[in-house]
Backbone bond lengths (Angstrom), bond angles and torsions (degrees), N, CA, C in turn:
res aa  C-N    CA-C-N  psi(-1)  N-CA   C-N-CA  omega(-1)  CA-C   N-CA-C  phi
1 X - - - 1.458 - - 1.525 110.70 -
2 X 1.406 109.26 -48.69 2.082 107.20 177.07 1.271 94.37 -55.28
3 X 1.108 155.72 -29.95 1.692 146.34 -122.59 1.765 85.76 -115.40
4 X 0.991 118.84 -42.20 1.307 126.87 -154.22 1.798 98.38 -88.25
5 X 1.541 116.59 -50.31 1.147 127.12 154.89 1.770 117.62 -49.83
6 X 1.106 136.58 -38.43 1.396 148.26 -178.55 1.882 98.77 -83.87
7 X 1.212 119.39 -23.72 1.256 108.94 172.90 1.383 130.36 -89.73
8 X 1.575 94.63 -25.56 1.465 106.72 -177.57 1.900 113.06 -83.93
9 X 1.524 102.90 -26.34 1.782 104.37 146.19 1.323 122.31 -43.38
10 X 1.361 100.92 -64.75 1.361 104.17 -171.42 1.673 111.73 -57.71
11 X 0.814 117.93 -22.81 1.701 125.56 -161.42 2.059 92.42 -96.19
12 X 1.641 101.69 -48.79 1.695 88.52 -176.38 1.881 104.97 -74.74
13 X 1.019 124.94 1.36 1.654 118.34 -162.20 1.480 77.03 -111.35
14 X 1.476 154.33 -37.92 1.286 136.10 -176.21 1.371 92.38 -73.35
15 X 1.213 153.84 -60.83 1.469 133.86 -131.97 2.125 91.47 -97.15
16 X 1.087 111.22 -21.32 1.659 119.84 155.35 1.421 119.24 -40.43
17 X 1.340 115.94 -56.76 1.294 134.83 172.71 1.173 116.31 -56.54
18 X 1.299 103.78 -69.70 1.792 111.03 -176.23 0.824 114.92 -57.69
19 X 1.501 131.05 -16.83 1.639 149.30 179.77 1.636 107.01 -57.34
20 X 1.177 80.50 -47.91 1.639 98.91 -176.20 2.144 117.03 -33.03
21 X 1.020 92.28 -76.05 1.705 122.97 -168.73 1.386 113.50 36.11
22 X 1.064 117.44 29.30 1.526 119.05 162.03 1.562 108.18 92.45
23 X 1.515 117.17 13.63 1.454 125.01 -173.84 1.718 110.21 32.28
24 X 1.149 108.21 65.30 1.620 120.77 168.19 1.459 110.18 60.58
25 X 1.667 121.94 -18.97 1.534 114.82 -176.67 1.588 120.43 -35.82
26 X 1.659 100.54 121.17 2.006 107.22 167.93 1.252 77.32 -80.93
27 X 1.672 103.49 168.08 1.304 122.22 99.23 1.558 126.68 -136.95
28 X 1.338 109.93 158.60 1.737 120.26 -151.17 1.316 69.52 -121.17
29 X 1.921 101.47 163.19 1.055 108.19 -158.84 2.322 72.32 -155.78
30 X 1.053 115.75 117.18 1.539 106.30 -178.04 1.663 101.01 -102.29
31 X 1.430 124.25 123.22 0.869 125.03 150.07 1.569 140.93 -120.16
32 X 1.838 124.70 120.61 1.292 103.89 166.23 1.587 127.85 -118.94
33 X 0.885 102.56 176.48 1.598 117.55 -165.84 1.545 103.89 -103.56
34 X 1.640 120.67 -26.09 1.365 99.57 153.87 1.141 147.42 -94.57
35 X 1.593 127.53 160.40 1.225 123.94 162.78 1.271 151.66 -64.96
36 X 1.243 138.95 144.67 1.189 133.94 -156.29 1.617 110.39 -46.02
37 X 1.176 122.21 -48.11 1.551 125.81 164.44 1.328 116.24 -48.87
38 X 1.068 114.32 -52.65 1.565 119.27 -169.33 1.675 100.91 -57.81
39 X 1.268 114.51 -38.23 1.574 123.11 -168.97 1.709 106.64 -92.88
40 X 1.082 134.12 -5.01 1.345 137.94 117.69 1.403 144.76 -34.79
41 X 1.449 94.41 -59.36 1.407 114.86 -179.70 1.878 109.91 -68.32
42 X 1.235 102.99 -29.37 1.378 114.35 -169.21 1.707 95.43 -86.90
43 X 1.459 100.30 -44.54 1.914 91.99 175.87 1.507 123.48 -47.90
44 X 1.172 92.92 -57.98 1.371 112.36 176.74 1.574 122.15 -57.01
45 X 1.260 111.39 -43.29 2.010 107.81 162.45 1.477 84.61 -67.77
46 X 1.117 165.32 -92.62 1.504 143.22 -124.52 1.770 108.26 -66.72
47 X 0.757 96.44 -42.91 1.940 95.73 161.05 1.529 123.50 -55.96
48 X 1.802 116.46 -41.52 0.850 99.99 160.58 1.580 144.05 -72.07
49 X 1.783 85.11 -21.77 1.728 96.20 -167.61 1.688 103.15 -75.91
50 X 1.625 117.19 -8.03 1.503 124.58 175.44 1.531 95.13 92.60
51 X 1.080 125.93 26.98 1.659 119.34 175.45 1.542 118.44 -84.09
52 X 1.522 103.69 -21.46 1.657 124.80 167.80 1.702 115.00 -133.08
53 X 1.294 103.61 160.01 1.094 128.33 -166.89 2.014 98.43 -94.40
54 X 1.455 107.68 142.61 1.528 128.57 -173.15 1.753 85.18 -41.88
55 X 1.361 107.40 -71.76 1.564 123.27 -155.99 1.939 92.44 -44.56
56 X 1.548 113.23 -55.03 1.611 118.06 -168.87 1.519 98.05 -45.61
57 X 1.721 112.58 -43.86 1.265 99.94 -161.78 1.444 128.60 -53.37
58 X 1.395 81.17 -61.81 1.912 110.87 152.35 1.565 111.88 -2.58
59 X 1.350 97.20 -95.71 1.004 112.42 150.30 1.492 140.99 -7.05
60 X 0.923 107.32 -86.84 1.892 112.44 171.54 2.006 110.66 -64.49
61 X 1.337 114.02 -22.55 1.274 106.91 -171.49 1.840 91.97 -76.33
62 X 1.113 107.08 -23.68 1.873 96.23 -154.92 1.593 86.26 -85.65
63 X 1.119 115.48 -11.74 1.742 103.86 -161.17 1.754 92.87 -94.45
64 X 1.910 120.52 -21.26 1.004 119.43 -157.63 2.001 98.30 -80.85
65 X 1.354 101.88 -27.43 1.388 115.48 -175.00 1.406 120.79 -91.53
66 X 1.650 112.33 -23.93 1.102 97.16 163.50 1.782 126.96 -96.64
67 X 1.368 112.64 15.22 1.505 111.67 152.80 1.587 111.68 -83.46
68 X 1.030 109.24 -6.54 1.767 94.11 179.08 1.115 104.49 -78.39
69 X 1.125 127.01 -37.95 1.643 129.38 -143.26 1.952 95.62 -73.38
């Protein structure tokens, strides 16, 4: 009877566990390789080439400068 009781622990605390799976948590991790110029320089040809709008530029330049700081 303990054996049978000691197994059925073992059997409800494994499927407990596995239950688990980390409740869906990402985590992202963003990395780039360019520099603040380079990511300027690239804004700015897409403004010229008309791929964004004055306001987008705006936009993305202040957000590009204020992660450097």
């Amino acid at each position: 009877m303990k054996r049978i009781a000691i197994g059925g622990f073992l059997i409800l605390s494994l499927v407990a566990v596995s239950a688990c799976g980390g409740g869906g948590a990402r985590n992202t991790t963003h990395m780039t390789t360019a520099t603040t110029g380079q990511e300027l320089t690239d804004l700015k040809a897409a403004l010229d080439a008309g791929a964004i709008s004055q306001a987008e530029y705006e936009k993305k330049r202040k957000e590009i400068l204020k992660k450097k700081v």
